[in-house]
C-alpha positions as CSV (number, residue, x, y, z in Angstrom):
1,X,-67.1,54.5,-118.0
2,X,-67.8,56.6,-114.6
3,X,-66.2,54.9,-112.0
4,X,-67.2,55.7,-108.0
5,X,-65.5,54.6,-105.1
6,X,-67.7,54.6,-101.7
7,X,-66.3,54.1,-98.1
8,X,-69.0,53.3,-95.9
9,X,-68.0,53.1,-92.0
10,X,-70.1,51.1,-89.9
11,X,-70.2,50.7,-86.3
12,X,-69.9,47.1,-86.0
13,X,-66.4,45.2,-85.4
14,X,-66.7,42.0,-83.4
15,X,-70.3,40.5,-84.5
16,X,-68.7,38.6,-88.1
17,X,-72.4,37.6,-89.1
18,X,-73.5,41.5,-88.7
19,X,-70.9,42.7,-90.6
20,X,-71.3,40.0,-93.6
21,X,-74.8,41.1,-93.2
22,X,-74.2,44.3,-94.3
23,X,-71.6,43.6,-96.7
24,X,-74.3,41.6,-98.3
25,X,-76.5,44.5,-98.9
26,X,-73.9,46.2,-100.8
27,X,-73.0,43.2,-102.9
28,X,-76.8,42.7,-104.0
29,X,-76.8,46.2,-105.8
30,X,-74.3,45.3,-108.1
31,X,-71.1,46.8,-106.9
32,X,-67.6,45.1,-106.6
33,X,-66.1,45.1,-103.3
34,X,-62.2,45.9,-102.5
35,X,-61.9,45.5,-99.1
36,X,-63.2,44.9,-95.8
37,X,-61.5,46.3,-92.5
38,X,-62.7,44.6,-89.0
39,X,-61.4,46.5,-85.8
40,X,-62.8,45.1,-82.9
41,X,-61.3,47.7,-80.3
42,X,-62.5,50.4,-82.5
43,X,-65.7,48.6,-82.7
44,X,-65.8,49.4,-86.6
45,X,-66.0,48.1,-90.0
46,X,-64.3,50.2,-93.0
47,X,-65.9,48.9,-96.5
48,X,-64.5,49.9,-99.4
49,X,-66.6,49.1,-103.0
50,X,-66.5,50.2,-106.4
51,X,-69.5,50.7,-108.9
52,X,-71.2,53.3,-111.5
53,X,-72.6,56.2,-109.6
54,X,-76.7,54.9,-109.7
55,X,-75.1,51.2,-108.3
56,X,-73.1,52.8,-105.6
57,X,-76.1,55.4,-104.3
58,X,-78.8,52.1,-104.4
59,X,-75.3,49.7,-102.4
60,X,-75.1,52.6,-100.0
61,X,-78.9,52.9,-98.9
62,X,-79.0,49.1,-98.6
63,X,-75.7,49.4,-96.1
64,X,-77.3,52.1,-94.0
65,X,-81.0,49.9,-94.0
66,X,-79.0,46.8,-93.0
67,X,-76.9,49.0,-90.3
68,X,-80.1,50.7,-89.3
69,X,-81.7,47.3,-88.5
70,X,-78.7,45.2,-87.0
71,X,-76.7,47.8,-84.6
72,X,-78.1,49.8,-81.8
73,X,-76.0,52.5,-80.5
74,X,-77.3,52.4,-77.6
75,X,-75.5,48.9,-76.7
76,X,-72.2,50.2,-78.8
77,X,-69.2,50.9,-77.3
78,X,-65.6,51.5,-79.0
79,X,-62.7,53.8,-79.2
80,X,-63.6,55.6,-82.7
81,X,-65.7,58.5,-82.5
82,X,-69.1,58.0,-83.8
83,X,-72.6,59.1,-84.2
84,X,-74.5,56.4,-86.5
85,X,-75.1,52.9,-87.0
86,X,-73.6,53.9,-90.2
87,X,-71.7,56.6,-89.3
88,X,-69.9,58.2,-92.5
89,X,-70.3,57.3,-96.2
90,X,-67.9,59.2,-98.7
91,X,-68.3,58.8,-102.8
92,X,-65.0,59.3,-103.9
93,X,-64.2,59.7,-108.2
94,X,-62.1,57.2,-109.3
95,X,-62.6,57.5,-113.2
96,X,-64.5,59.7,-115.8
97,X,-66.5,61.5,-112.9
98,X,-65.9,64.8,-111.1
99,X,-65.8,65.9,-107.8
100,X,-69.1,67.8,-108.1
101,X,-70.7,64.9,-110.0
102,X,-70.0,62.4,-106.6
103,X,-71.7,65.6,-104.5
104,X,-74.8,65.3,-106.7
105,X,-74.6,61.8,-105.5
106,X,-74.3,62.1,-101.8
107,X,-77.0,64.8,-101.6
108,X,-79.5,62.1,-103.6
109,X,-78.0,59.2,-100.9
110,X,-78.2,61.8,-97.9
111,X,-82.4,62.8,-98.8
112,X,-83.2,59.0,-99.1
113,X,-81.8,58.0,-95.7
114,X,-83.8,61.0,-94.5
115,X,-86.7,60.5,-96.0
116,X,-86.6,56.9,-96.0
117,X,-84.8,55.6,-93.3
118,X,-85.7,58.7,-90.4
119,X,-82.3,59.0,-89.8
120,X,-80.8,62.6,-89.3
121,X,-78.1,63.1,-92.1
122,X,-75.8,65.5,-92.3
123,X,-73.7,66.5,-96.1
124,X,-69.8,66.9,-95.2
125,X,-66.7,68.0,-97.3
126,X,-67.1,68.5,-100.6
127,X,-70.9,68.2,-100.2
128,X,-70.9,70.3,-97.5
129,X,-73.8,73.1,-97.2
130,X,-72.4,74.8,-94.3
131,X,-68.9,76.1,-94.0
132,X,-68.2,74.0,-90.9
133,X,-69.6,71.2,-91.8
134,X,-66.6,70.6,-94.3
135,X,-64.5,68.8,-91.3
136,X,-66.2,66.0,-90.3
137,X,-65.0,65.9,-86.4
138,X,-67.4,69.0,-86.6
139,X,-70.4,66.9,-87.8
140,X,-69.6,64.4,-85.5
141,X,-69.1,66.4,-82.2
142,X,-70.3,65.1,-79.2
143,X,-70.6,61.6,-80.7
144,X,-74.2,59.9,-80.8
145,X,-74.6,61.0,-76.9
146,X,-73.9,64.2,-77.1
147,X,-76.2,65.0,-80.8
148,X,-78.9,63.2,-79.2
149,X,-79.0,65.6,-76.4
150,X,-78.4,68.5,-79.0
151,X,-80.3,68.0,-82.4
152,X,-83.8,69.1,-82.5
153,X,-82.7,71.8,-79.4
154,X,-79.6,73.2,-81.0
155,X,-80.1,75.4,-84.7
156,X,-76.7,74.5,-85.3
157,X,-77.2,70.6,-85.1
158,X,-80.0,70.4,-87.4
159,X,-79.5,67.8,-90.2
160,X,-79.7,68.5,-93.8
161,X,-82.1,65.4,-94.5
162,X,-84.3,63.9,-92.2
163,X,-85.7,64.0,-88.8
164,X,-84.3,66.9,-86.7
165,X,-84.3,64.1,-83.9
166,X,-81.9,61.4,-83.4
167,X,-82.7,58.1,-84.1
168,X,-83.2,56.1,-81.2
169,X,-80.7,53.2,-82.1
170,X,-79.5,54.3,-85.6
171,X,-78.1,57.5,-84.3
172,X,-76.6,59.9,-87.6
173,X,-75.1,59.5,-90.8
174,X,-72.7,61.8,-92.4
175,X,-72.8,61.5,-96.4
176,X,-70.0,63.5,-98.5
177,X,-67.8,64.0,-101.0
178,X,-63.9,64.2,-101.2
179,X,-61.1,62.7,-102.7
180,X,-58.4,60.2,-101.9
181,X,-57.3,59.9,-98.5
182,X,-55.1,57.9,-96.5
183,X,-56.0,56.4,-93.0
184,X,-52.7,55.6,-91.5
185,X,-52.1,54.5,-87.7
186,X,-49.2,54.2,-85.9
187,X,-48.9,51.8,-82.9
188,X,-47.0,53.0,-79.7
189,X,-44.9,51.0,-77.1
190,X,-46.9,53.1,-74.3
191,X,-50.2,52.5,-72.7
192,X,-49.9,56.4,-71.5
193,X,-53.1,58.2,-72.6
194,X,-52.0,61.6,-71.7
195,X,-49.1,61.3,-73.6
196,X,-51.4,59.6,-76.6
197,X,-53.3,62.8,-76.0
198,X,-50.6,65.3,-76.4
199,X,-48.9,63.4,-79.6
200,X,-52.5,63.3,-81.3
201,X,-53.2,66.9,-81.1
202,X,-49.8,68.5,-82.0
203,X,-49.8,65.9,-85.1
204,X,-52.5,67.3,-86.4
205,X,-53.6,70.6,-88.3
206,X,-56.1,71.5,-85.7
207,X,-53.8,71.4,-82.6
208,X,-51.1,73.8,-84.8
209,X,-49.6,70.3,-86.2
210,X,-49.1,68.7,-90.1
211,X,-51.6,70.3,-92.8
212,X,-54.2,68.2,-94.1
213,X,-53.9,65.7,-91.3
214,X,-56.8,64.5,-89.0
215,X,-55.6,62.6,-85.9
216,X,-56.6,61.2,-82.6
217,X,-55.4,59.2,-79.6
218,X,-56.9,55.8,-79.4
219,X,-57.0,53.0,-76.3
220,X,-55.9,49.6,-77.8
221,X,-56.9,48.2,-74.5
222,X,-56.4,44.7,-75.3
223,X,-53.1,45.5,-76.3
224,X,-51.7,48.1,-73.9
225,X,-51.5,50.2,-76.3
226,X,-51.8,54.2,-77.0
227,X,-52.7,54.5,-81.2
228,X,-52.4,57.5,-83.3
229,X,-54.7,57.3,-85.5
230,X,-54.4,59.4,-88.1
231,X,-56.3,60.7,-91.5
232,X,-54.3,62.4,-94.5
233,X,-56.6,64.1,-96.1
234,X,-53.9,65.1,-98.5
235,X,-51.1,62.9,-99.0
236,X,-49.3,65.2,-101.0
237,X,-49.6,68.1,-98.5
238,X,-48.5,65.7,-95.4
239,X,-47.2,62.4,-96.5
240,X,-47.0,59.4,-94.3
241,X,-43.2,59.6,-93.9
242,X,-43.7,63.4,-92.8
243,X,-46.4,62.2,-90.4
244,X,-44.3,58.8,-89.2
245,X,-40.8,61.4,-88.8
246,X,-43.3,63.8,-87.0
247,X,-45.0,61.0,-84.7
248,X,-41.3,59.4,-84.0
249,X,-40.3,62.5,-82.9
250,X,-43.1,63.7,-80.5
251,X,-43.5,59.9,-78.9
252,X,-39.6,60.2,-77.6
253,X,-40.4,63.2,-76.0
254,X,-42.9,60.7,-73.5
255,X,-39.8,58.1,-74.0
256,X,-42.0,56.0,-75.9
257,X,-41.3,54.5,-79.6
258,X,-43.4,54.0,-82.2
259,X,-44.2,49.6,-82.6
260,X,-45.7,49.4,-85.2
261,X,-48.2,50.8,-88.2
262,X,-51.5,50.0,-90.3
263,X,-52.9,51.2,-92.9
264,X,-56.7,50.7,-92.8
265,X,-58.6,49.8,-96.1
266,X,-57.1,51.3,-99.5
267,X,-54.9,54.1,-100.7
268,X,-53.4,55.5,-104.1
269,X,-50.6,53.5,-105.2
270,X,-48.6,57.0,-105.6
271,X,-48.8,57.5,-101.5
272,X,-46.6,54.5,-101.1
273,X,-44.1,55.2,-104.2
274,X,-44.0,59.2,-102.7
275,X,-43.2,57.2,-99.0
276,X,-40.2,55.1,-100.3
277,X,-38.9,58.4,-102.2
278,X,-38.6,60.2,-99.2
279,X,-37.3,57.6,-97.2
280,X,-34.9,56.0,-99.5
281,X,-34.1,59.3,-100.5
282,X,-33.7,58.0,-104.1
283,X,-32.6,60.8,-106.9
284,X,-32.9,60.3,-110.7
285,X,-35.8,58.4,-109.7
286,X,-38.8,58.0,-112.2
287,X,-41.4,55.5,-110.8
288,X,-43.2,55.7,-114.2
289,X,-40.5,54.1,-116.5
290,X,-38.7,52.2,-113.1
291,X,-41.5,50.4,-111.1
292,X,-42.0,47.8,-113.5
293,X,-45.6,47.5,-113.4
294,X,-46.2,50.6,-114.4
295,X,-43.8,50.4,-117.2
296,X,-46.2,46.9,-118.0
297,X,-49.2,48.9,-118.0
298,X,-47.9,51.8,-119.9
299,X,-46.7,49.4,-123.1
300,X,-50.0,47.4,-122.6
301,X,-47.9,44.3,-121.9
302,X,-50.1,43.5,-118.8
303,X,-53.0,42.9,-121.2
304,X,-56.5,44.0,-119.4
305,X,-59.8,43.6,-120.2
306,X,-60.3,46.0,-123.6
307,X,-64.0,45.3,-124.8
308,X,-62.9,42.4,-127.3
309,X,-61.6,40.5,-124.2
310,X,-64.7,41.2,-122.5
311,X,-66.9,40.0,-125.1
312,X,-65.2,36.5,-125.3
313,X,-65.2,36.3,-121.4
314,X,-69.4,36.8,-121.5
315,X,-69.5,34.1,-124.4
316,X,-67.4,31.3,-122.1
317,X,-69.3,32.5,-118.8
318,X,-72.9,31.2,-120.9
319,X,-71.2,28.6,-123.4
320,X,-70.0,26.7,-119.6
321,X,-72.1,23.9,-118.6
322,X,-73.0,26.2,-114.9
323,X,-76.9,27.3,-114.5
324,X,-75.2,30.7,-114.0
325,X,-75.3,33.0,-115.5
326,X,-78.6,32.1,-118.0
327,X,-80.5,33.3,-120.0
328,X,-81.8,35.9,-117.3
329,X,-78.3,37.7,-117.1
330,X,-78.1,37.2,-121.1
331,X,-81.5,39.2,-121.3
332,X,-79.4,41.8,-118.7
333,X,-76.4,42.4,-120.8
334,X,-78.5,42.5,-124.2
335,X,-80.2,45.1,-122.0
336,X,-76.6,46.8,-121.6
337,X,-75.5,46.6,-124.7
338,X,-78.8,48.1,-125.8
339,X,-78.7,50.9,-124.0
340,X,-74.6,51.7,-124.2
341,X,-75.1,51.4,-128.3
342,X,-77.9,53.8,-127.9
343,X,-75.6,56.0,-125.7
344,X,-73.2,55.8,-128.4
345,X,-75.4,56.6,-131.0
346,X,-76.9,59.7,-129.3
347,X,-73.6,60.8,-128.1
348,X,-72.1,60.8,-131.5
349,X,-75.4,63.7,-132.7
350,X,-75.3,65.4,-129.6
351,X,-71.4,66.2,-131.2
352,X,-72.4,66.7,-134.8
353,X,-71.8,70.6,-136.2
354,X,-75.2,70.1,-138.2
355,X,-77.1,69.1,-134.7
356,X,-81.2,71.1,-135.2
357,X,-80.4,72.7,-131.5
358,X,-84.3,72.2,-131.0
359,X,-83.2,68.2,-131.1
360,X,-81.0,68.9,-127.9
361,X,-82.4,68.4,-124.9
362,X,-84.6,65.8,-126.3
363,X,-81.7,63.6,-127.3
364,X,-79.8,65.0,-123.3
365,X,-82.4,63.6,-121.3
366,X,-82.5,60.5,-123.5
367,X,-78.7,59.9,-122.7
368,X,-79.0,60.3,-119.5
369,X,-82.2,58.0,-119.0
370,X,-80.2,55.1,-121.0
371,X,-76.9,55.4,-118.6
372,X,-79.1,55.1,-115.8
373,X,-81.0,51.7,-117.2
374,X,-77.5,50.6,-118.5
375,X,-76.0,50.5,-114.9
376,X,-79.6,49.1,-113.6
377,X,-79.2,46.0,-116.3
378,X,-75.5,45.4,-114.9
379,X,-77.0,44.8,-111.5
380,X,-79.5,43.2,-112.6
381,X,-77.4,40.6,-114.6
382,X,-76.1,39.4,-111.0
383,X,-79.0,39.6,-109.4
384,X,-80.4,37.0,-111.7
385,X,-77.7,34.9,-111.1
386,X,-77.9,35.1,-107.5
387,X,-82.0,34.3,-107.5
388,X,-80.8,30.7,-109.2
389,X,-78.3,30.2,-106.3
390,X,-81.3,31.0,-103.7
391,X,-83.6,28.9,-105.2
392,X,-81.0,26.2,-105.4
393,X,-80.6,26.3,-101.7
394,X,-84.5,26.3,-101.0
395,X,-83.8,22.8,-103.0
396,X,-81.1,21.7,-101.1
397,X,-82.7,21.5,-97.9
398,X,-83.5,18.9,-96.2
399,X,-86.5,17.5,-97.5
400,X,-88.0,16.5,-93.6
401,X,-87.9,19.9,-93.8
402,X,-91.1,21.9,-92.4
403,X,-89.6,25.0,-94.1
404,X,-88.8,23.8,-97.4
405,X,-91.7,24.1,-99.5
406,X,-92.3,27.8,-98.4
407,X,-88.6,28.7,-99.0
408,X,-88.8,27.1,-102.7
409,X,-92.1,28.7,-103.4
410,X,-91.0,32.1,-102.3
411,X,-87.0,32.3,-104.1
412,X,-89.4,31.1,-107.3
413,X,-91.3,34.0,-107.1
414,X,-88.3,36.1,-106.6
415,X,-86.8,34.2,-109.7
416,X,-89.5,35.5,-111.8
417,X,-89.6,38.9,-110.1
418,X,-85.9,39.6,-111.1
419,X,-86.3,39.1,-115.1
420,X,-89.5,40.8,-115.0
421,X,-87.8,43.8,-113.7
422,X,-85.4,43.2,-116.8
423,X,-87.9,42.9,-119.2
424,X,-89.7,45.9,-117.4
425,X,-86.7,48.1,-117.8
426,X,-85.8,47.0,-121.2
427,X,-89.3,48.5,-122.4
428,X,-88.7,51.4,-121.0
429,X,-85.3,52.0,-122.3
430,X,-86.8,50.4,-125.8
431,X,-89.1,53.0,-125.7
432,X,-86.4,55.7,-124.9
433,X,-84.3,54.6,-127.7
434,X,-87.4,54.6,-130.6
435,X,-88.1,57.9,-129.4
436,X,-84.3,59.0,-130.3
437,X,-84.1,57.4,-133.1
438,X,-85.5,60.1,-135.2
439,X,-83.5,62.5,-133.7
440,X,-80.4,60.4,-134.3
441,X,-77.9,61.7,-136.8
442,X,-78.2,59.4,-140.4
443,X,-74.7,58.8,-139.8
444,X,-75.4,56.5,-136.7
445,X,-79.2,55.4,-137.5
446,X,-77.9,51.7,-138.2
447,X,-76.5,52.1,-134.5
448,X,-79.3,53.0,-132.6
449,X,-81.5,50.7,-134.6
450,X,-79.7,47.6,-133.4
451,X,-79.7,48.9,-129.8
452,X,-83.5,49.1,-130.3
453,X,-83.6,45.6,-131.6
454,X,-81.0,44.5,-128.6
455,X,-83.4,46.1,-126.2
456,X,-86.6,44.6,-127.3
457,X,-84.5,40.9,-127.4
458,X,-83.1,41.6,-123.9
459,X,-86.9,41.8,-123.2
460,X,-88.4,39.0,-125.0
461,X,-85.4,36.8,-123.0
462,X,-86.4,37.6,-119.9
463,X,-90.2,37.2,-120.5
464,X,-89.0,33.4,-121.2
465,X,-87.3,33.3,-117.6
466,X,-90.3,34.9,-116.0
467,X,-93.0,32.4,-117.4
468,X,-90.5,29.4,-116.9
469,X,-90.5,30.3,-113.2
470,X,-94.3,31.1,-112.9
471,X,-95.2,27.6,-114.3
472,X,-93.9,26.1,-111.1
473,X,-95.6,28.6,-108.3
474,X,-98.5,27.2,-106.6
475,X,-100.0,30.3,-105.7
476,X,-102.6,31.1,-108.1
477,X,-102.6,34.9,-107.3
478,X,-99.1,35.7,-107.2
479,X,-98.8,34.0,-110.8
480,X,-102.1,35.6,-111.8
481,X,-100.2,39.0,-111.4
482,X,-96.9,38.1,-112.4
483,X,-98.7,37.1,-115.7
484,X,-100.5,40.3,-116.1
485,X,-97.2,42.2,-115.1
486,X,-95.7,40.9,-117.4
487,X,-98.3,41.3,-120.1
488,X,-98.3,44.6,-119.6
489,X,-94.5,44.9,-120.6
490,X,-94.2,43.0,-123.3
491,X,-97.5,45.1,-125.1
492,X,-95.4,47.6,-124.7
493,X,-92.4,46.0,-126.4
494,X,-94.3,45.0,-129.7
């Protein structure tokens, strides 16, 4: 399973119902958020989520949407740089994806917000297509002011996507690629900016400081309070003891002591273990056989969710009496399971020694076109859950109501719209997998027959959630073409 971890920033820190907003967005492509960092004198959200690479690029175009029409820069004000509404969105590999994989991804991500959104964007880090573009406090020089005097005058400012104007109230986006960092603060007992200045810069690698370490001076106004915020771009180059020892000792040159710390949204559990090594100075240690839960894990004693577990945790989910999830998500995970077995199957050929290389990049591009649907029926599983729980509060409203016969009319046409797109995606990957079959190796032809026959159920089960829902619209039009929508698919399915 390719696993991708995306870190959207967002300028927005003090408006809750903005921030859930957005939040939102990414939740309704199918990803599952970790975490969810408010600073309100930064004026900045830090959202951490976790999905397959096609969930994650979709999550992160509905974040920068949302951003793009809730926040105007032009009425922002905090004490993080920044130069967007969303102002920096990294994919970072967590598991069975590389590096230059997650780059593929931001360059998809940063041409959409271009091209779809107008908003400048500029690739940083790993994606990076100029050499000084790599850093982003290069990107994001000048802040959304100073580009917006700059870009479309300046060569150098040019985006790689989009407009080579700002937006008006969206500003930039940086998209990238890199790998695990670590944003670590540390609090001082001084409201003394000039000596917040001087700390910042000789902490960091720019200003002759710690490698690998990004850091500025921040005014914590409310609290009186100079911050050194800092970013470890490799924790294994500059730790956060090194950088806390190295902080300690530059703030009691100002006579000023360090309060207090924070570490802002997630980091690798191996920066903390590397942290109480150095400072515990612990020898013979071995945090693999003595931190207990990583002894748990290694002997399998903490259990997990191995694909047996997983398929009795989808039967209880539907055997419960709960509307959710139906037979709409059912219709989504056949769909899943149709297009993984065909994965499987095609996988297990494109290996074989006795492989007809002319078969080859037939049998490629079908792999590739079933992982895509595979993550696409995922989402869609929860999105047809999440239509139910709209249309049940359409129902729930008050039934003096002016509103409420428009609201229940319009989440039932979304209700129908969602397993349509299931049944619309399970013919095309149906039609994927028949065209493989032939090409399949004989040793896995019962294989991708049953994920042609999961496929073509996965449609047939969301056709019955699509006409349910159409019997109860009012509007003769939109039912008239949901109907021949959906004809259309399931002719294609037979």
């Amino acid at each position: 399973m390719k696993l991708v971890e995306c870190v959207p920033n967002f300028s927005e820190g003090r408006d809750k119902e903005k921030v859930a907003a957005i939040v939102e967005a990414a939740k309704s492509a199918g990803v599952t958020i970790l975490d969810v960092e408010i600073d309100a004198d930064h004026h900045r959200c830090v959202l951490s989520f976790v999905g397959g690479p096609d969930a994650c690029v979709e999550a992160c175009f509905r974040v920068a949407k949302k951003s793009a029409e809730t926040i105007d820069l032009t009425k922002h004000k905090g004490e993080h740089p920044r130069m967007g509404a969303v102002d920096v969105i990294p994919f970072i590999p967590v598991a069975g994806i590389t590096i230059d994989e997650c780059v593929g991804l931001a360059e998809r991500l940063a041409k959409r917000i271009g091209t779809e959104l107008n908003i400048p964007t500029y690739l940083y880090d790993h994606a990076a297509r100029r050499p000084e573009r790599k850093d982003l406090a290069n990107v994001r020089k000048g802040q959304f002011e100073g580009l917006r005097d700059l870009i479309g005058k300046d060569p150098d400012r040019a985006p790689d996507f989009g407009p080579n104007a700002i937006h008006p109230t969206a500003g930039a986006t940086a998209v990238g690629a890199r790998q695990q960092i670590v944003n670590f603060n540390l609090n001082l007992d001084t409201h003394d900016m000039v000596a917040g200045k001087d700390i910042a810069k000789r902490v960091r690698a720019s200003g002759g400081g710690l490698p690998a370490v990004r850091g500025k001076e921040i005014d914590l106004a409310a609290r009186k309070q100079v911050q050194i915020s800092t970013v470890l771009t490799d924790y294994k180059k500059s730790s956060m003891a090194t950088v806390l020892a190295k902080t300690m000792m530059l703030a009691e040159e100002h006579k000023a002591r360090i309060k207090s710390t924070e570490i802002v949204g997630l980091l690798p559990r191996q920066a903390l273990v590397d942290f109480a090594l150095e400072t515990l100075q612990l020898e013979n240690f071995h945090p693999e056989v003595q931190i207990l839960e990583n002894r748990l894990e290694a002997v399998g004693a903490l259990g997990g969710t191995d694909w047996r577990t997983a398929g009795r945790i989808i039967g209880e989910a539907l055997s419960n009496t709960d509307a959710t999830p139906g037979g709409g998500s059912a219709a989504a995970i056949s769909g899943a399971m149709g297009c993984g077995l065909g994965e499987m199957a095609i996988g297990i050929t494109l290996k074989s020694k006795k492989l007809d290389e002319a078969k080859r990049p037939a049998l490629e591009a079908a792999l590739k076109t079933l992982g895509g649907m595979r993550e696409t029926f995922d989402a869609l599983a929860k999105d047809d859950a999440a239509a139910f729980d709209r249309f049940m509060e359409a129902m729930s409203l008050p039934k003096d109501d002016p509103s409420r016969p428009a609201r229940i009319q319009a989440e039932l046409k979304h209700a129908a719209e969602v397993p349509l797109k299931t049944a619309q995606i399970a013919a095309g990957a149906l039609a994927t997998a028949k065209a493989a079959a032939p090409l399949a190796s004989p040793a896995v032809v019962s294989d991708i027959n049953c994920a042609v026959h999961l496929l073509r159920a996965a449609a047939l089960c969301a056709a019955e959630n699509v006409r349910i829902n159409i019997g109860s619209l009012k509007d003769a039009a939109a039912s008239k073409d949901l109907e021949g929508r959906l004809d259309k698919t399931m002719a294609a399915c037979a």
